[in-house]
N, C-alpha and C positions, 0 to 999 in steps of 0.2 A: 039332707042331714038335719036331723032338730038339734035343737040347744036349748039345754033347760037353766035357768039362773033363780040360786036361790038367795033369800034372803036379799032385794035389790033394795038400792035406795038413789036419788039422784046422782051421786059419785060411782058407785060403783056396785055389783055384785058379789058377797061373800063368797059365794061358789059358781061357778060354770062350768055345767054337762055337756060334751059334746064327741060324736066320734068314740065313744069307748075310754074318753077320759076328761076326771076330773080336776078343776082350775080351784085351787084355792086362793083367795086375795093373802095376803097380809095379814096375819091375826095378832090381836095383843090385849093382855088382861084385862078386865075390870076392875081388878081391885089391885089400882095399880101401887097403894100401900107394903105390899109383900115384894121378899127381895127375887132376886130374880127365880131362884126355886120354887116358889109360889106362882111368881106369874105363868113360866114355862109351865107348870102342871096346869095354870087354868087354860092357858092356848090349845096343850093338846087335850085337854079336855074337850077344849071347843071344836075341835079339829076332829076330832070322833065323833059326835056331832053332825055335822057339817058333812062326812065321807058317808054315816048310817043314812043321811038325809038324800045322799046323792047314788045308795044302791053299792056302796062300799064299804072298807074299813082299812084299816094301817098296814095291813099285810101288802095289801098292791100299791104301798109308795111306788111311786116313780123317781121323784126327788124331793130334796127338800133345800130352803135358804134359810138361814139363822143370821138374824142382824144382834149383837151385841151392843149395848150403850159404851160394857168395860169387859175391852175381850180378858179382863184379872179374873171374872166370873164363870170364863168359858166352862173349866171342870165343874163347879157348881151346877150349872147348867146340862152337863152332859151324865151329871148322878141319874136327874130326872130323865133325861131324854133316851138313854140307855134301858131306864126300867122300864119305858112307856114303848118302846117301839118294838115292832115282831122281830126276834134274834135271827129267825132265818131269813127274812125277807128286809132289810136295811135298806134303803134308797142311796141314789147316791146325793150327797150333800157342802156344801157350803158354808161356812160361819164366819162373818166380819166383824169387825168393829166398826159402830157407824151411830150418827146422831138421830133419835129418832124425833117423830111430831111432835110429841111431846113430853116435858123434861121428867117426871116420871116415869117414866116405861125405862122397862131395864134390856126389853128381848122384845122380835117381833120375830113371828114364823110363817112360812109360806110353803106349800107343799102343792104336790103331782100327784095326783093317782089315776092307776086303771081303773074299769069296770068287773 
């Protein structure tokens, strides 16, 4: 079986192929200035990305985790997340409130997909 891993760096891999599906890490904005509806749009941004790079796209979610900093944003969060993701194909998913690395970051996102 290979495995392909993109984007590496000493910690960790952004993506890993293996087996007909892909591992996404952890993702969270760059411009961690915007409220959570900015950053959420730049993760799944990145997240498309990341799935075209790996020979996919949003349609074969598998699943997904959403870390909140203030689950008060959860619906903010779910404007965005609703527009961005295939209406027939949905994952199944998670969303907590939790601290993240660092004290700007409002959302982090982690996602499954097939091939």
């Amino acid at each position: 079986m290979s495995i392909k891993r993109i984007d590496t760096n000493k910690l960790m891999s952004k993506a890993v192929v293996s087996g007909g599906t892909v591992y996404l890490s952890g993702l969270t904005a760059s411009d961690r200035s915007q409220d959570v509806k900015g950053q959420c749009q730049q993760i799944l941004d990145t997240i498309d990305d990341y799935l075209a790079q790996a020979g996919t796209d949003k349609s074969k979610l598998l699943s997904a985790q959403i870390w909140l900093t203030d689950i008060g944003t959860w619906a903010d969060m779910n404007e965005v997340w609703i527009a961005w993701i295939d209406p027939a194909n949905p994952p199944a998913r998670a969303t907590v409130e939790s601290k993240l690395a660092v004290p700007d970051l409002s959302i982090e996102i982690m996602v499954t997909a097939a091939l």
